[in-house]
C-alpha positions as CSV (number, residue, x, y, z in Angstrom):
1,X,7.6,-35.9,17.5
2,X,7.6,-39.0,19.4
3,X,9.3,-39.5,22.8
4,X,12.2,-41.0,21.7
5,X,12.8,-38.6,19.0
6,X,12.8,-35.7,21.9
7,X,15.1,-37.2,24.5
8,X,17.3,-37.9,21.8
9,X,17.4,-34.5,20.7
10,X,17.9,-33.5,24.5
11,X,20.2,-35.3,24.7
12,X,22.1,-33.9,21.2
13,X,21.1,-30.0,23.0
14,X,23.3,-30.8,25.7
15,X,26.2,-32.6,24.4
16,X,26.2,-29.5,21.7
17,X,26.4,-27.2,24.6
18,X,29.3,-29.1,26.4
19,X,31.4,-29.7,22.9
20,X,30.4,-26.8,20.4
21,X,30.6,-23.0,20.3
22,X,27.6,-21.2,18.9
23,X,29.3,-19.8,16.0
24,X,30.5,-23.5,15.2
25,X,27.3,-24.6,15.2
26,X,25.8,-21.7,13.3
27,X,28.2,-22.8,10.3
28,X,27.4,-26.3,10.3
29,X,23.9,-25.6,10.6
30,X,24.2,-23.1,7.5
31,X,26.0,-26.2,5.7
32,X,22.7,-28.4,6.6
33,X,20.3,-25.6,5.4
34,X,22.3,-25.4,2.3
35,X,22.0,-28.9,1.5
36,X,18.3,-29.1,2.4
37,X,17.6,-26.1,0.1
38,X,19.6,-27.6,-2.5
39,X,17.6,-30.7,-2.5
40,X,14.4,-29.2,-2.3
41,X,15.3,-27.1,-5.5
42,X,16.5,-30.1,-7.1
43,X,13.4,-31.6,-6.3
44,X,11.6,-29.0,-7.8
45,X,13.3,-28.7,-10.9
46,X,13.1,-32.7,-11.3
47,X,9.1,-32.7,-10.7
48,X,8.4,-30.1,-13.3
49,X,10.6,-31.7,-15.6
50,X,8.4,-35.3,-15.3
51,X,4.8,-33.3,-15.5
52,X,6.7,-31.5,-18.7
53,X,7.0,-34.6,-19.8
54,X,3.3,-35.2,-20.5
55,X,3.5,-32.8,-23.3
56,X,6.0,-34.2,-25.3
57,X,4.2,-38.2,-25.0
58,X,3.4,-39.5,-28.4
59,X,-0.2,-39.6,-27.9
60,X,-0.5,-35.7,-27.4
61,X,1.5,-35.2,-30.5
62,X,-1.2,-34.2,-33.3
63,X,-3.0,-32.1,-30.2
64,X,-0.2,-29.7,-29.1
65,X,-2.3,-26.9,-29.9
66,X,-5.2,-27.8,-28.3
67,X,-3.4,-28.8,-25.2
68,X,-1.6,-25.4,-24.6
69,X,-5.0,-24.5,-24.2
70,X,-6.2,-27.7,-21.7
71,X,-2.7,-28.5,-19.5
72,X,-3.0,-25.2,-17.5
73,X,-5.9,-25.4,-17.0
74,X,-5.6,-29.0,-15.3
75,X,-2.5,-27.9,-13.6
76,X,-5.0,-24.8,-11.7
77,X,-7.4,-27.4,-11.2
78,X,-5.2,-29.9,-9.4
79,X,-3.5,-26.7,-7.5
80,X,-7.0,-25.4,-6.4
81,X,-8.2,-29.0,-5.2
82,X,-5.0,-29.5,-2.9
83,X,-5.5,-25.6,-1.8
84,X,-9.0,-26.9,-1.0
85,X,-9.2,-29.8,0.1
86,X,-5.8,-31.1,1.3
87,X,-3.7,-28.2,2.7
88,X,-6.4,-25.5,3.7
89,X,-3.5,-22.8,3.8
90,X,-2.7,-20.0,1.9
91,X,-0.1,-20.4,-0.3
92,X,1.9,-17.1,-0.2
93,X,4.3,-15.7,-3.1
94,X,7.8,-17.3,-1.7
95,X,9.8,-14.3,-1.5
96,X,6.7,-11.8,0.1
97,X,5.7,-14.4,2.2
98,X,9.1,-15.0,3.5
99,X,9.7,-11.4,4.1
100,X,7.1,-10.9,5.8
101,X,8.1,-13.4,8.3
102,X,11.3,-12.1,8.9
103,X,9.6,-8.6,9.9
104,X,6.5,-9.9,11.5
105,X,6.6,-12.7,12.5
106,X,10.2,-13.1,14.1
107,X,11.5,-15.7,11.5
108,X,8.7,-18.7,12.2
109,X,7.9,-20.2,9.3
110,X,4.8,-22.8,9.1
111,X,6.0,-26.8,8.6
112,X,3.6,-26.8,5.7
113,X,5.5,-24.3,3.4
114,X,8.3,-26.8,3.5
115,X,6.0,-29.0,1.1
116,X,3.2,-26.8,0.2
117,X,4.8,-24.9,-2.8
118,X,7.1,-28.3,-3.7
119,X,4.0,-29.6,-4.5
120,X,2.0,-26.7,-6.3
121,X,4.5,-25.0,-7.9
122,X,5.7,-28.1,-10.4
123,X,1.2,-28.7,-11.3
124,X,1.0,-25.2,-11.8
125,X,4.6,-24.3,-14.1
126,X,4.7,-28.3,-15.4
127,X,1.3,-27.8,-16.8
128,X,1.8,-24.9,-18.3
129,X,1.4,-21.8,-15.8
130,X,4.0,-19.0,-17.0
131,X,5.4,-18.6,-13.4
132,X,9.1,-19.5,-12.6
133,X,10.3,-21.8,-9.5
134,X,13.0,-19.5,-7.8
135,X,10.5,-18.1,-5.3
136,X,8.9,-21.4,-4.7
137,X,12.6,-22.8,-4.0
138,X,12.9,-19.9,-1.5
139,X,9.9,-20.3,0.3
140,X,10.4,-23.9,0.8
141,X,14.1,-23.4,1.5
142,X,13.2,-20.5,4.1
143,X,10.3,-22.9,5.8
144,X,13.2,-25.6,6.1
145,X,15.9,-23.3,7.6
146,X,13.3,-21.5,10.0
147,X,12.2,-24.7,10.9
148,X,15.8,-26.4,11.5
149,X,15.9,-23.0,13.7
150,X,13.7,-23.5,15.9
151,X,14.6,-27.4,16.3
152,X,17.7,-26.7,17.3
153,X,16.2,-23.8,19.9
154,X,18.5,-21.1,17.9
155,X,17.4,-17.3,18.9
156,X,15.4,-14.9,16.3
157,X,19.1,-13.3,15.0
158,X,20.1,-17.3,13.8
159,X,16.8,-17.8,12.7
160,X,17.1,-14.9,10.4
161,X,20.2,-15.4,9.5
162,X,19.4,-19.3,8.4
163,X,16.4,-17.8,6.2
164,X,19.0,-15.9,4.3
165,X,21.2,-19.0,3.9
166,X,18.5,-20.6,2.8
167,X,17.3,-17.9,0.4
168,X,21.0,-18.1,-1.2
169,X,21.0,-22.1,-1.3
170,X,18.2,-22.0,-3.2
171,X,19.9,-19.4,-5.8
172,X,22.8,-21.4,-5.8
173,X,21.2,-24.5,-6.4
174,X,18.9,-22.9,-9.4
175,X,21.5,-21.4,-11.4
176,X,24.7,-22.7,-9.8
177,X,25.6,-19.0,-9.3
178,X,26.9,-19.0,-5.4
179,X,28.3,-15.3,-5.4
180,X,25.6,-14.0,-6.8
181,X,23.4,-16.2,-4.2
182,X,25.0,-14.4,-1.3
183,X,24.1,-11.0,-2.7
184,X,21.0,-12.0,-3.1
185,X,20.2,-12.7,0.2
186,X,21.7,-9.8,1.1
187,X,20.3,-7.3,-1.4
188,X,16.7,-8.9,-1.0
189,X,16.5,-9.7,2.6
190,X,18.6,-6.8,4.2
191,X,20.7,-9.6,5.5
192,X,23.7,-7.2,7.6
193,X,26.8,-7.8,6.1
194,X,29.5,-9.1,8.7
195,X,32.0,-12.0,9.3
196,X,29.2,-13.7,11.1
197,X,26.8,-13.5,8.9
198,X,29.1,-13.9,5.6
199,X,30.7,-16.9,6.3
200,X,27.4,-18.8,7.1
201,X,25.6,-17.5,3.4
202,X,29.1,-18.8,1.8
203,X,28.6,-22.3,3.6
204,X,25.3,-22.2,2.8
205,X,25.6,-21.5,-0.9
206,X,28.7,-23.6,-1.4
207,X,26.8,-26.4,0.2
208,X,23.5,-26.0,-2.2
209,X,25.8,-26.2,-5.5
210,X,27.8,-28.9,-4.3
211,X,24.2,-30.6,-3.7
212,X,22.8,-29.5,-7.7
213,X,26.1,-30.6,-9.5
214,X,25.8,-34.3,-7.3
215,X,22.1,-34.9,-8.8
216,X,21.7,-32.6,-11.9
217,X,25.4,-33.0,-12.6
218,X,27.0,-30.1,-14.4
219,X,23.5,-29.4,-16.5
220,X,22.9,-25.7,-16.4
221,X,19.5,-23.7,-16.7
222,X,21.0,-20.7,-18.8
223,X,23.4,-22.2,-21.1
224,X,25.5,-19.6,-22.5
225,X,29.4,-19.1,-23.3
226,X,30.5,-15.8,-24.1
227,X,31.7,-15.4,-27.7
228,X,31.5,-11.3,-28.4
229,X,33.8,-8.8,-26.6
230,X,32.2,-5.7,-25.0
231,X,32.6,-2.8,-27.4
232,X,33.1,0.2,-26.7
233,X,31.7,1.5,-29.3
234,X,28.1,-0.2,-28.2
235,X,28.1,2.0,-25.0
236,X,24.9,4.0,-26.8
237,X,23.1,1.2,-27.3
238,X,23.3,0.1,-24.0
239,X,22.1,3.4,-22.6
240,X,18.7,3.4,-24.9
241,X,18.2,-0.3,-23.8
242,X,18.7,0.5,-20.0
243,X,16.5,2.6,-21.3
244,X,14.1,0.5,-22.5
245,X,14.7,-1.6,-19.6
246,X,13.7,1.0,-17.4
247,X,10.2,1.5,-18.6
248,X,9.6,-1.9,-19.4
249,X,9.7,-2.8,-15.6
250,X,7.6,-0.3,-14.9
251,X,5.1,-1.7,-17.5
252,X,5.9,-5.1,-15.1
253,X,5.1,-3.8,-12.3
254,X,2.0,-2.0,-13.2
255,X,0.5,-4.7,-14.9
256,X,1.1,-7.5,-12.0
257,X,-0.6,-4.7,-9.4
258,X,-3.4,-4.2,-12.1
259,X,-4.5,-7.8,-13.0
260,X,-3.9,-8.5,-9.1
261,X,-6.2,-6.1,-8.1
262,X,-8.5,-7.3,-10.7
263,X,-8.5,-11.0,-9.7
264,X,-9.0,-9.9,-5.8
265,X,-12.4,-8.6,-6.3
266,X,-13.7,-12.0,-6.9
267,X,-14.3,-13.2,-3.6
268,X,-15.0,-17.3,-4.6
269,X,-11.4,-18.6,-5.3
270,X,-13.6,-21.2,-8.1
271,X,-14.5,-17.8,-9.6
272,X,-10.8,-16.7,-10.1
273,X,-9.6,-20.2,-11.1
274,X,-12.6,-20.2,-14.0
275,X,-11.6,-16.8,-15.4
276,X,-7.9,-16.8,-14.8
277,X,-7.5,-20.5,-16.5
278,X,-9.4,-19.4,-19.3
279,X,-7.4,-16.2,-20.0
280,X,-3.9,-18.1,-19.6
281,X,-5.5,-20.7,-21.7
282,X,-6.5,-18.4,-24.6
283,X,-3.1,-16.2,-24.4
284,X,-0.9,-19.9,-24.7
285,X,-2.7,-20.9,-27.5
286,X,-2.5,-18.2,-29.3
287,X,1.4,-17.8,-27.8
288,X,2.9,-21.2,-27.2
289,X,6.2,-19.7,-26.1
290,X,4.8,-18.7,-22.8
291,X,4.3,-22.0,-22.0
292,X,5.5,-22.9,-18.5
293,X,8.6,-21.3,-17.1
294,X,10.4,-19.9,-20.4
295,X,13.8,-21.2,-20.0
296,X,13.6,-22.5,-23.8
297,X,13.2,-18.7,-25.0
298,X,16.3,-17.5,-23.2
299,X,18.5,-20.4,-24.1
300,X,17.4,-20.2,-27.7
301,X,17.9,-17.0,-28.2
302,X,21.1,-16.6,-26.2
303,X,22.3,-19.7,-29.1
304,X,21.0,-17.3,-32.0
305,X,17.9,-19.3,-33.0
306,X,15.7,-17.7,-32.6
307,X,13.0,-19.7,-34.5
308,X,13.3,-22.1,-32.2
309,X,12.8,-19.7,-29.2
310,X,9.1,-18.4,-30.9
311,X,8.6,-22.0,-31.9
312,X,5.1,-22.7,-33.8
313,X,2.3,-20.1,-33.7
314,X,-1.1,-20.8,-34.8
315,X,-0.6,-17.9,-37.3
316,X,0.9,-18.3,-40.7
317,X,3.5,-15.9,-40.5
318,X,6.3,-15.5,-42.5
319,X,9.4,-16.0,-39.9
320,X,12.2,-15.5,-42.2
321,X,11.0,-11.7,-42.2
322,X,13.0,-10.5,-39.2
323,X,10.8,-7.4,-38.7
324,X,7.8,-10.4,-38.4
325,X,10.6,-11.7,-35.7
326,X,11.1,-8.8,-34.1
327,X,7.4,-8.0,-33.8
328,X,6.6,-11.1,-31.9
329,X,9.7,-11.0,-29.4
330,X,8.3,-7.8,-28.5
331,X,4.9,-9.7,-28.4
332,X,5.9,-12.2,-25.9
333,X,7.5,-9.3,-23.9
334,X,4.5,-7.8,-23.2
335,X,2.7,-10.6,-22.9
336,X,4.9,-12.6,-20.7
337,X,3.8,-10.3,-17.5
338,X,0.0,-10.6,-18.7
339,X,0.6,-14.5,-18.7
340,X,2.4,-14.7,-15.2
341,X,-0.1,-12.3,-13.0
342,X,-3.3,-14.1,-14.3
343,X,-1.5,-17.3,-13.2
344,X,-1.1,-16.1,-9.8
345,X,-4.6,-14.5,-10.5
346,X,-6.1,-17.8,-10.8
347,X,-4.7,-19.3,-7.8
348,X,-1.1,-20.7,-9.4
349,X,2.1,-21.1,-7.7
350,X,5.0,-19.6,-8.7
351,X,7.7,-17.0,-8.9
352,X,8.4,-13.7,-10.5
353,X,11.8,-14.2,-10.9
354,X,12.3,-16.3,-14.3
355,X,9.6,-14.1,-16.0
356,X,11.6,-11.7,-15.3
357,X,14.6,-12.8,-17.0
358,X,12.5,-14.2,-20.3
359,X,10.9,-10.7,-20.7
360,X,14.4,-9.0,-20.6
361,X,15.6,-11.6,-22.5
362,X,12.9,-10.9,-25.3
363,X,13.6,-7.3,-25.7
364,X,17.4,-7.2,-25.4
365,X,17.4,-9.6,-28.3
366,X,15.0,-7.6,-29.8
367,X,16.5,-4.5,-29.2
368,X,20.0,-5.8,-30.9
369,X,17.8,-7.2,-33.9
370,X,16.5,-3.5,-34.6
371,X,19.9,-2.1,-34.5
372,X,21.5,-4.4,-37.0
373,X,18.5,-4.2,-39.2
374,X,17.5,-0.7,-39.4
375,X,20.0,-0.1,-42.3
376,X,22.0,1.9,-40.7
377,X,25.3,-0.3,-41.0
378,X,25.3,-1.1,-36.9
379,X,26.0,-4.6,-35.6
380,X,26.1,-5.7,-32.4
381,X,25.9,-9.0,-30.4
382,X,22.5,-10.2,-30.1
383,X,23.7,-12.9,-27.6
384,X,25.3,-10.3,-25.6
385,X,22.1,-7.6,-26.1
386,X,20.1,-10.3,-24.7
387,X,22.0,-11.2,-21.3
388,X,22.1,-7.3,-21.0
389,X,18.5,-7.2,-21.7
390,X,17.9,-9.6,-18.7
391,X,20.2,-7.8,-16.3
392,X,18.1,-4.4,-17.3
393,X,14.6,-6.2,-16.3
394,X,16.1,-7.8,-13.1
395,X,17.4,-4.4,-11.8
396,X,14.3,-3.0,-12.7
397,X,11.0,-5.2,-11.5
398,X,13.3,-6.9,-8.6
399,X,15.5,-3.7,-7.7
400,X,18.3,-5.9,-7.1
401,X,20.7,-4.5,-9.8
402,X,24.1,-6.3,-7.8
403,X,22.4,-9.1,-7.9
404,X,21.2,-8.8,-11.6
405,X,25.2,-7.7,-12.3
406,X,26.7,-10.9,-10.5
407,X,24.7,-13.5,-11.8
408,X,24.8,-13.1,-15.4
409,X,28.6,-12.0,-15.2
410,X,28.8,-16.0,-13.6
411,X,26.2,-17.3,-16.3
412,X,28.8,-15.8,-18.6
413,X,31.8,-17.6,-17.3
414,X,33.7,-14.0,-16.0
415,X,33.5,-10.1,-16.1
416,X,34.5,-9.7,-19.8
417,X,30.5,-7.9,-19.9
418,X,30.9,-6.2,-16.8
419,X,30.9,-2.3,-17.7
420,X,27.4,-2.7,-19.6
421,X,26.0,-5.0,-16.9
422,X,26.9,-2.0,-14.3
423,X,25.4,0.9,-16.5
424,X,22.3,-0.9,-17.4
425,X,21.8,-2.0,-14.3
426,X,22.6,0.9,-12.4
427,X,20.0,3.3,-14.9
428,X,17.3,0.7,-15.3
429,X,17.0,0.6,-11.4
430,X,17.3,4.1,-10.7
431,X,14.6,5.3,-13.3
432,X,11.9,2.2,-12.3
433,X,12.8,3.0,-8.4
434,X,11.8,7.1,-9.1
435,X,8.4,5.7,-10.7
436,X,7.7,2.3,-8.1
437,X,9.6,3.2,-5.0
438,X,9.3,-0.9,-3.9
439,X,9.7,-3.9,-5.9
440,X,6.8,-6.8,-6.2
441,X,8.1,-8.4,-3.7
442,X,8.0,-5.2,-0.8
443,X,5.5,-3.0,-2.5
444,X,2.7,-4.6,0.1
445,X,4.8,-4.7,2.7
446,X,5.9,-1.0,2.8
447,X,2.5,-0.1,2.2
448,X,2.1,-1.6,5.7
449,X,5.3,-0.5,7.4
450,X,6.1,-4.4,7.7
451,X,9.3,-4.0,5.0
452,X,12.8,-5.1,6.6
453,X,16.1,-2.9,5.5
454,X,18.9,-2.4,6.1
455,X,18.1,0.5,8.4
456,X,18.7,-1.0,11.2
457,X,16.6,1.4,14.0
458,X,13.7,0.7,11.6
459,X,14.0,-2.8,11.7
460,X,13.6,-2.6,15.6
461,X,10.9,-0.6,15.3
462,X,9.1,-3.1,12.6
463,X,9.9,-5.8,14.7
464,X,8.3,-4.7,18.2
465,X,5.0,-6.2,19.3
466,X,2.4,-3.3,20.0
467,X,0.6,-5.5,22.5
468,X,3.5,-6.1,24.1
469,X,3.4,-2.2,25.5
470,X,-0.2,-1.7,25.5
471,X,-1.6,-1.3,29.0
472,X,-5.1,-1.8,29.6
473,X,-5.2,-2.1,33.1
474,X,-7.1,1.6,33.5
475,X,-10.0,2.4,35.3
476,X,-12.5,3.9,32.9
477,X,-15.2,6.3,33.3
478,X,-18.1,7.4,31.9
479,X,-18.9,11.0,30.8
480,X,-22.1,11.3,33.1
481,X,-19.8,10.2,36.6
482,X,-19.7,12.6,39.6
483,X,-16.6,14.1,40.9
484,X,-17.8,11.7,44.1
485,X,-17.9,8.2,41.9
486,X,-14.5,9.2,40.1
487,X,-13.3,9.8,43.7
488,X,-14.5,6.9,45.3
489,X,-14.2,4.5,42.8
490,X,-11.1,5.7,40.4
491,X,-8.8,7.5,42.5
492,X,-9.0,5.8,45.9
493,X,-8.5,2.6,44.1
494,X,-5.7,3.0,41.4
495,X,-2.4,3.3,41.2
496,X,-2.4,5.2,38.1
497,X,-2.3,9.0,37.6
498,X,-5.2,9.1,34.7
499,X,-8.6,7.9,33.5
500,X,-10.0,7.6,30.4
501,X,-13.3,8.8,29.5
502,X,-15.3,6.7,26.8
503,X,-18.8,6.8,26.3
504,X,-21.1,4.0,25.9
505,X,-20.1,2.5,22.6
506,X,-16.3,2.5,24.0
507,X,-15.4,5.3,22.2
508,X,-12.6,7.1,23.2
509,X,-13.8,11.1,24.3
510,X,-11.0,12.5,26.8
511,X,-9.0,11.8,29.8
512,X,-9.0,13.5,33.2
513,X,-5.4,13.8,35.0
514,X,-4.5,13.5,38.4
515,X,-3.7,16.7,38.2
516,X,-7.3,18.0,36.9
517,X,-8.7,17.3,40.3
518,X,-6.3,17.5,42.8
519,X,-7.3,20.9,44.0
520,X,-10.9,19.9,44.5
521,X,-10.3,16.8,45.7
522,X,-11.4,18.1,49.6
523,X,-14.0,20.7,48.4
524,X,-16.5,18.3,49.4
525,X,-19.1,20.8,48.5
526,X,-18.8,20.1,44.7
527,X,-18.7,16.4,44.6
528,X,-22.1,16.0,43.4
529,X,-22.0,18.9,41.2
530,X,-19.1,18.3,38.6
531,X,-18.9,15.3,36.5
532,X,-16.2,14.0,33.8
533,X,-17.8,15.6,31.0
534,X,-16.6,18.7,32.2
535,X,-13.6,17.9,33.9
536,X,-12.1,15.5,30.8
537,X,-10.1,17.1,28.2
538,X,-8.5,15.8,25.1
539,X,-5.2,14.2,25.1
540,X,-2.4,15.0,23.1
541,X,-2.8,12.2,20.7
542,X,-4.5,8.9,19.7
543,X,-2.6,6.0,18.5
544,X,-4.7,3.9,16.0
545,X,-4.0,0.1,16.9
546,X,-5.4,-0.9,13.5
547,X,-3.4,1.8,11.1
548,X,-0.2,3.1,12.9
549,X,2.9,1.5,13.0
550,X,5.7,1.7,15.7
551,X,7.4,4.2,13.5
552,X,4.2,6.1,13.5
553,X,3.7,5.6,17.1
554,X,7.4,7.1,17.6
555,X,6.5,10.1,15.8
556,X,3.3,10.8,17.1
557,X,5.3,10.8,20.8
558,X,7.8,12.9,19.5
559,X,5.2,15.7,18.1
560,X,3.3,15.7,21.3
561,X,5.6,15.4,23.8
562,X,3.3,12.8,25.5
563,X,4.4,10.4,28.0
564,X,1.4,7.9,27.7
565,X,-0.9,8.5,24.9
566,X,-4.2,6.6,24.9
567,X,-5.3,3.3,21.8
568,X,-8.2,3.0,20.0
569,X,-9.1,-0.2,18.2
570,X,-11.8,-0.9,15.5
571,X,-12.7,2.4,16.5
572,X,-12.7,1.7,20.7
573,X,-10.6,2.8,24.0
574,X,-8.4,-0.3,24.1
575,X,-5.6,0.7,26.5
576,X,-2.8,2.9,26.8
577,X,1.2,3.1,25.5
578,X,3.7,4.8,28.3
579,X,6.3,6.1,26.3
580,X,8.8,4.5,28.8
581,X,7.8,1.5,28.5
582,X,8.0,1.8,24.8
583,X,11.6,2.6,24.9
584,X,12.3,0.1,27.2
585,X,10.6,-2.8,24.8
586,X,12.7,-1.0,22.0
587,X,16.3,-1.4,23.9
588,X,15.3,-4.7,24.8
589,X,15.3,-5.4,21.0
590,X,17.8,-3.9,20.0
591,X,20.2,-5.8,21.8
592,X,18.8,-8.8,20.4
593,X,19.5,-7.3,17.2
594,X,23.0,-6.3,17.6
595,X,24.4,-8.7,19.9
């Protein structure tokens, strides 16, 4: 920033701190972030739309075919050159990535994520990738209200709390949804909900819709307007779909830990581009509704055309056969998962998100098309089975079922669906969270005791620095020393009350206490006759720098009863944690936490 641009700001700093409250500032600050989220998903949305474009040119015309095949394949091209070449950064999922800032990393967000996925994530999904934008939106949103943040010299709480406004800007802007944006942020980030923290997510998200309806104007994504009543008499049905739901997202889940497990053990990111593009080239061709995002699917079939939602396969099937129908919503079901983890597989950016909703999409209409056809004399509303269908798959793969509820209860224009969207939801989540405790987005991170939640003692925990309350100022000794050495060169000369023993690898073997020695500390006799090998003993527990987290590092305190308890790292003595200096470090941040 040049010098002018930083006594300026100065300058701002302290006028801010003469003329405006904190809390004032937090809310026009949330307004700002808003707006800056909402432009950046407008600008997303507005760059896919022009690479889309490409498609549809005249001169492509007689080649579709063939070029569901090609266009991802350049898209994961151009995204692996600018990986390569131009950024040199990992390109995170948006939503994992940002949470893992939040626990880890105190809110500070790189610059570069502010651009990085608003330039990947429209080659990758414009081309043809089946990957959604919403998480891109986040993570650029996130970098922009972390960043603002820290500009603005706001403290790690604010910084947090702008990530979430941010997160629900982004929401907002997508779907122009703003309650179902705040419970978003809330749901997903383990935002706390107070006055403090509401108000900013409602400026926030009121600020990113205002910002979509001024440049996309009143243009939705999900265009839908609710036609069919809630029946009573569906209830069933809506049980075997949550149902249906239910194991589907497990099927979701599985399948994007599988392939990306698969794709990891290629170590040459040209490798994983070659063999990913190929695969996502091969399932488009032979299933051109995967194409890109998927929005056309779910509108289509939320209108009832469904022919236009499958659109033209290279098979010559006969599509008036609704069981020929129903066989290939299922198809793209399945298949839509496949399609989305070997994009990410091959190095694409992208979301999980709108896959989400097309899969659920797929087999709610589906599901409703079996019903009426089995002969049985049921009819239902397919439109209605489908936003159901959604709601069931967003519970399930995301586990945010109030989130699910409120934003198709605003993509339908009021609550007239709300008793199905609460039962499916609620089931659906409850049966995928027994089989994946964690979502795609947290699975990692609790695997790593990194997750945020809304526990907040955890969160303090997650949050401390472990090197913060290592000490490795010790005197160490070897297990060959004399009493005399340990004497003369330990004892007389440290403060401390213990010494660890390691050998000559570093390897952690014992310690000897004050205590051990104090009553042979004047037997002069024996100096030369006892060494640490025999006068060491084993503590009451090892803390593994490289494995255990602070909640582990609690417990293991707890069990022993230890008031310092030696660290090992890559295998080596690397210092030692004082439990009082622990729980100092851990009241320190819980105040920042709570005040």
């Amino acid at each position: 920033m040049p010098f002018s641009s930083k006594n300026l700001l100065r300058k701002f700093l302290i006028w801010k701190y003469k003329h405006i409250s904190e809390r004032q500032f937090v809310f026009m600050l949330s307004i700002l972030v808003g707006f800056l989220a909402g432009m950046g998903t407008v600008a997303l949305k507005n760059l896919t739309h022009y690479i889309k474009l490409l498609f549809e040119l005249e001169l492509f015309k007689n080649y579709q075919n063939s070029l569901y095949f090609i266009f991802p394949l350049i898209g994961l091209f151009l995204v692996y050159l600018i990986k390569q070449i131009w950024l040199k950064k990992h390109i995170g999922h948006g939503i994992s990535s940002t949470l893992y800032a939040i626990s880890k990393l105190g809110g500070i967000i790189p610059r570069y994520n502010i651009y990085a996925a608003l330039i990947t994530a429209p080659l990758t999904a414009g081309f043809g990738g089946s990957v959604g934008l919403q998480g891109p939106a986040v993570s650029v949103g996130s970098a922009l209200g972390s960043n603002a943040a820290r500009m603005f010299h706001m403290n790690q709480k604010t910084r947090m709390l702008l990530i979430g406004c941010a997160a629900a800007g982004a929401m907002a802007s997508m779907f122009k949804a703003p309650i179902a944006a705040i419970i978003f942020a809330v749901e997903i980030f383990s935002l706390d909900i107070a006055f403090t923290s509401l108000i900013p997510l409602l400026l926030a998200s009121v600020s990113a819709v205002v910002t979509s309806y001024f440049f996309l104007g009143t243009d939705i994504l999900l265009r839908f307007q609710l036609t069919d009543k809630f029946e009573i008499t569906d209830i069933g049905f809506y049980i075997i779909l949550a149902l249906a739901t239910a194991f589907a997202s497990v099927y979701f889940s599985k399948v994007f830990f599988t392939i990306s497990n698969f794709f990891k053990q290629f170590e040459s990111r040209a490798v994983r581009l070659l063999i990913g593009a190929l695969a996502i080239g091969t399932i488009l061709y032979f299933i051109p509704p995967l194409y890109g995002e998927g929005y056309g699917i779910m509108n289509n079939l939320l209108k009832g055309d469904h022919l236009a939602a499958i659109g033209k396969t290279p098979f010559d099937l006969d599509l008036n056969n609704v069981w020929v129908v129903i066989g290939l919503l299922l198809g793209i079901a399945v298949f839509k998962a496949i399609a989305m983890t070997t994009t990410f597989g091959a190095g694409g950016v992208g979301g999980v998100f709108i896959p989400t909703l097309v899969m659920g999409s797929a087999i709610g209409n589906a599901f409703a098309k079996i019903i009426n056809n089995i002969g049985l004399n049921f009819e239902v509303s397919e439109s209605n089975f489908t936003l159901i269908g959604m709601t069931g798959l967003m519970a399930g793969v995301l586990h945010a079922p109030l989130t699910a509820i409120f934003l198709i209860a605003e993509i339908t224009g009021g609550y007239e669906l709300f008793v199905p969207l609460m039962l499916v939801s609620a089931i659906s989540f409850s049966i995928t969270k027994y089989y994946t405790a964690h979502s795609i987005y947290t699975l990692k991170l609790a695997e790593r005791g990194e997750l945020m939640t809304h526990d907040k003692d955890q969160n303090v925990l997650m949050v401390l620095d472990i090197d913060k309350v290592i000490e490795t100022n010790f005197i160490v000794l070897r297990p060959e020393m004399k009493l005399r050495h340990i004497l003369e060169n330990a004892v007389a000369k440290s403060s401390r009350n213990h010494f660890p023993v390691v050998d000559e690898d570093q390897r952690f073997l014992g310690v000897i206490r004050l205590d051990d020695i104090r009553h042979m500390m004047f037997d002069t006799d024996i100096y030369d006759e006892i060494d640490a090998a025999s006068l060491m003993h084993a503590d009451a527990g090892i803390i593994d720098y490289d494995h255990d987290s602070m909640q582990d590092i609690m417990d293991t305190f707890k069990k022993s009863g230890a008031w310092n308890l030696p660290v090992t790292k890559n295998g080596k003595y690397y210092g030692y944690i004082s439990k009082s200096k622990l729980l100092t470090a851990y009241r320190q941040q819980l105040i920042n936490f709570t005040k």
